[in-house]
Residue frames relative to the residue before (quaternion, step in Angstrom):
aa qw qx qy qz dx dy dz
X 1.0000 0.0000 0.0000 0.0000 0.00 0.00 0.00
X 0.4721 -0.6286 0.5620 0.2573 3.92 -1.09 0.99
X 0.5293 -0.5797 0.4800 0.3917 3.10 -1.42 0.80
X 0.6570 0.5103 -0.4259 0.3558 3.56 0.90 -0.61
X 0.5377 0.6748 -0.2707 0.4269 3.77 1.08 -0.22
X 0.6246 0.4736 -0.1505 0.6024 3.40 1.44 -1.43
X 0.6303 0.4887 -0.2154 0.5634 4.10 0.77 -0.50
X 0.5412 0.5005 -0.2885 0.6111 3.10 0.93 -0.30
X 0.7682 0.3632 -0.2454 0.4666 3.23 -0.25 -1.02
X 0.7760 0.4331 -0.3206 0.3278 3.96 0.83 -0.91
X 0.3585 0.7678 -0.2623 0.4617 2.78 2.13 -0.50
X 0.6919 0.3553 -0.1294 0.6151 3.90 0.47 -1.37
X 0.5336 0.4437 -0.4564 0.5568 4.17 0.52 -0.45
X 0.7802 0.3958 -0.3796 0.3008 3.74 -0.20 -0.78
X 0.8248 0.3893 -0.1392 0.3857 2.91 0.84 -1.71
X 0.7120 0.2545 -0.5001 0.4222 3.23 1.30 0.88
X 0.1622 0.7273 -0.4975 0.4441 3.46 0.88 1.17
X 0.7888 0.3482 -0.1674 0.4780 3.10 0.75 -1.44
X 0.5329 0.4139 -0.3893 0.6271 3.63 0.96 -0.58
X 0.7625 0.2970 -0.4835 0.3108 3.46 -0.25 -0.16
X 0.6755 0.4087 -0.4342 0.4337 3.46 0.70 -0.43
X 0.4674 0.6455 -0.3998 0.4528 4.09 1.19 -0.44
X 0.8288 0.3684 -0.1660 0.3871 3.54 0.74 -0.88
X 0.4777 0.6303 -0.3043 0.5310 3.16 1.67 -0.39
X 0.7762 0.3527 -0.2290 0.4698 3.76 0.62 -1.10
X 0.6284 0.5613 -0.3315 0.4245 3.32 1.15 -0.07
X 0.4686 0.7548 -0.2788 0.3646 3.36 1.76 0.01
X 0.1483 -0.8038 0.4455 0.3653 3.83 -0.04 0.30
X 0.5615 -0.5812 0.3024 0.5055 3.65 -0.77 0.18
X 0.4392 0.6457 -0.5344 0.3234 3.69 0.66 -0.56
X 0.8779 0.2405 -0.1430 0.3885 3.77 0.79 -1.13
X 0.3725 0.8018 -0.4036 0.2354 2.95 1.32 0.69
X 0.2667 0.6147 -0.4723 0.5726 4.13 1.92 -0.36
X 0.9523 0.1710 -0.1747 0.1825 3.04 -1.02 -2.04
X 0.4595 0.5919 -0.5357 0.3894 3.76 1.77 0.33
X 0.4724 0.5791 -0.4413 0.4968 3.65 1.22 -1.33
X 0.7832 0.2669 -0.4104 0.3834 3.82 -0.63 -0.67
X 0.6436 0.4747 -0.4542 0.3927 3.62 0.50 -0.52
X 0.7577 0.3250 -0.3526 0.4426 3.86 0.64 -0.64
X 0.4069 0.5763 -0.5344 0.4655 3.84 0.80 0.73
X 0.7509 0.3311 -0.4083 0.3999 3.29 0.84 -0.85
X 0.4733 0.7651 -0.2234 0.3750 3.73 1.48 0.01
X 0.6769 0.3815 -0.2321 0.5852 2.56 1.45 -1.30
X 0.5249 0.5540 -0.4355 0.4774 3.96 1.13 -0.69
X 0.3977 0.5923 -0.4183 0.5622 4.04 0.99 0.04
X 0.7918 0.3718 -0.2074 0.4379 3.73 -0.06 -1.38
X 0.8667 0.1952 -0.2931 0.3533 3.29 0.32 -0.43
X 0.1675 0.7230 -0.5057 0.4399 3.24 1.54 1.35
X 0.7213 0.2890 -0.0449 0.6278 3.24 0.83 -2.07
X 0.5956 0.3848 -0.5970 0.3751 3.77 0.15 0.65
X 0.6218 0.4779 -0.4158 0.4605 3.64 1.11 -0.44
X 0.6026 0.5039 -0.4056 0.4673 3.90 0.79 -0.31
X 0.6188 0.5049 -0.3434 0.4943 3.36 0.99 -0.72
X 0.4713 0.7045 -0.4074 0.3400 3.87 1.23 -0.12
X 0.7252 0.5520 -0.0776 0.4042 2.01 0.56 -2.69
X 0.6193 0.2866 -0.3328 0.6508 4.42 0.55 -0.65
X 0.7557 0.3024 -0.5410 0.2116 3.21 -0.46 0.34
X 0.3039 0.8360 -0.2211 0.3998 3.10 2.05 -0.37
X 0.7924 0.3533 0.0251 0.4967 3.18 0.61 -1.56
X 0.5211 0.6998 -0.0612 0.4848 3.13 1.48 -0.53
X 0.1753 -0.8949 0.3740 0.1690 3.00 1.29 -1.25
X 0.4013 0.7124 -0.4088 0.4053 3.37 1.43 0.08
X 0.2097 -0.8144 0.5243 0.1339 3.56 -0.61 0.72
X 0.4395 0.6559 -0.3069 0.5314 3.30 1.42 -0.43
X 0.5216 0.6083 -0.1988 0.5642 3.75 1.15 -1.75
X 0.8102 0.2919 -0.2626 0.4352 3.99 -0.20 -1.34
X 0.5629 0.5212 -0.4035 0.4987 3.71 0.77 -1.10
X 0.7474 0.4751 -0.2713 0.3768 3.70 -0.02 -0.98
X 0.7135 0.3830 -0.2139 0.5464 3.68 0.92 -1.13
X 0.4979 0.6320 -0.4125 0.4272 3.85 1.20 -0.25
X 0.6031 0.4514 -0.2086 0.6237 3.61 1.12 -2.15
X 0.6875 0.2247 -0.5707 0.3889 4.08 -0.05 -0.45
X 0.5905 0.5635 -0.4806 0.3207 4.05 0.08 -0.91
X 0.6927 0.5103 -0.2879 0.4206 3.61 0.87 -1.09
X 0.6360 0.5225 -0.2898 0.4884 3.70 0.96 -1.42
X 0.7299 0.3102 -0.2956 0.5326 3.85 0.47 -1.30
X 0.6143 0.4015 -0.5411 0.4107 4.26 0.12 0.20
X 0.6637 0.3530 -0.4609 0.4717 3.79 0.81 -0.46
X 0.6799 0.4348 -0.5279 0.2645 3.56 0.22 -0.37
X 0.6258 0.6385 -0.3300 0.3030 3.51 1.40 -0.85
X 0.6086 0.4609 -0.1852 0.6188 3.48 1.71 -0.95
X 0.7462 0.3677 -0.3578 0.4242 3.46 0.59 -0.05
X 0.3188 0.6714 -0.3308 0.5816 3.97 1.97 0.03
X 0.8913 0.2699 -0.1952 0.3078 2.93 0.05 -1.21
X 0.5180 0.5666 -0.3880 0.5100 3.49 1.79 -0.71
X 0.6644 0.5113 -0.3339 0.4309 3.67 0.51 -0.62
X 0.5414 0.5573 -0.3801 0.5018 3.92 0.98 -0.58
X 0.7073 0.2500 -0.4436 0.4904 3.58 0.16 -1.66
X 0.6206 0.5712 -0.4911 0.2176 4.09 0.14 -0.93
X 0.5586 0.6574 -0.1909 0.4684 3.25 1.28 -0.91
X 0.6809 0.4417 -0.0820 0.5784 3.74 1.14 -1.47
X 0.5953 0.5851 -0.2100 0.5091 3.45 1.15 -1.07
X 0.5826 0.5373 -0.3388 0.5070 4.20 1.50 -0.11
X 0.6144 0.4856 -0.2629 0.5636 3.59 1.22 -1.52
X 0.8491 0.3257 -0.3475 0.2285 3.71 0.14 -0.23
X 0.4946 -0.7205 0.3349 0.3522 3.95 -0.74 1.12
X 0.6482 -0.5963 0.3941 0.2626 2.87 -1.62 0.83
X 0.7408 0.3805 -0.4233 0.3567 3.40 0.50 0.61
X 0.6622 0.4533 -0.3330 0.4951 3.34 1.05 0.62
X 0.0964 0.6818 -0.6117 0.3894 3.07 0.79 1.59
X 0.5109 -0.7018 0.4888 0.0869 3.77 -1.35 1.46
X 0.6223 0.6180 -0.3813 0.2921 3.29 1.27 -0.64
């Protein structure tokens, strides 16, 4: 990979680091539940394209490639399962105490 290729890439890592953390504090809490569910379904995106990112490295033969796309499939299923536990816990305040299912 060119150094110009590798700059690039660190180039787009920062500057969306920073938009992401700009856009995050601009968020009010009121919408901060129904953003959490929308980036689960975002994150259920990533670990679409971390398993493609497997599958070519797979074929590829790159161990470096499988180890890396393994830790993203693993990292982007706990955040998704761990998103979504935090929503219902989150939803799971707004609802009265006498309409529990159990």
């Amino acid at each position: 990979m060119a150094i110009g290729e590798i700059l690039l890439l660190v180039f787009v890592f920062v500057i969306a680091a920073f938009l992401g953390v700009e856009l995050i504090s601009k968020v009010p809490s009121q919408l901060h539940t129904p953003l959490m569910s929308g980036t689960n379904a975002i994150s259920g995106i990533t670990i679409v394209g971390a398993i493609s990112a497997m599958a070519i490295a797979l074929h590829t033969s790159g161990v470096l490639g499988v180890i890396l796309g393994f830790a993203a499939i693993v990292l982007a299923t706990i955040n998704v399962v761990g998103g979504y536990m935090v929503t219902d816990r989150m939803l799971g305040m707004f609802k009265k105490k006498g309409n529990d299912k159990k």
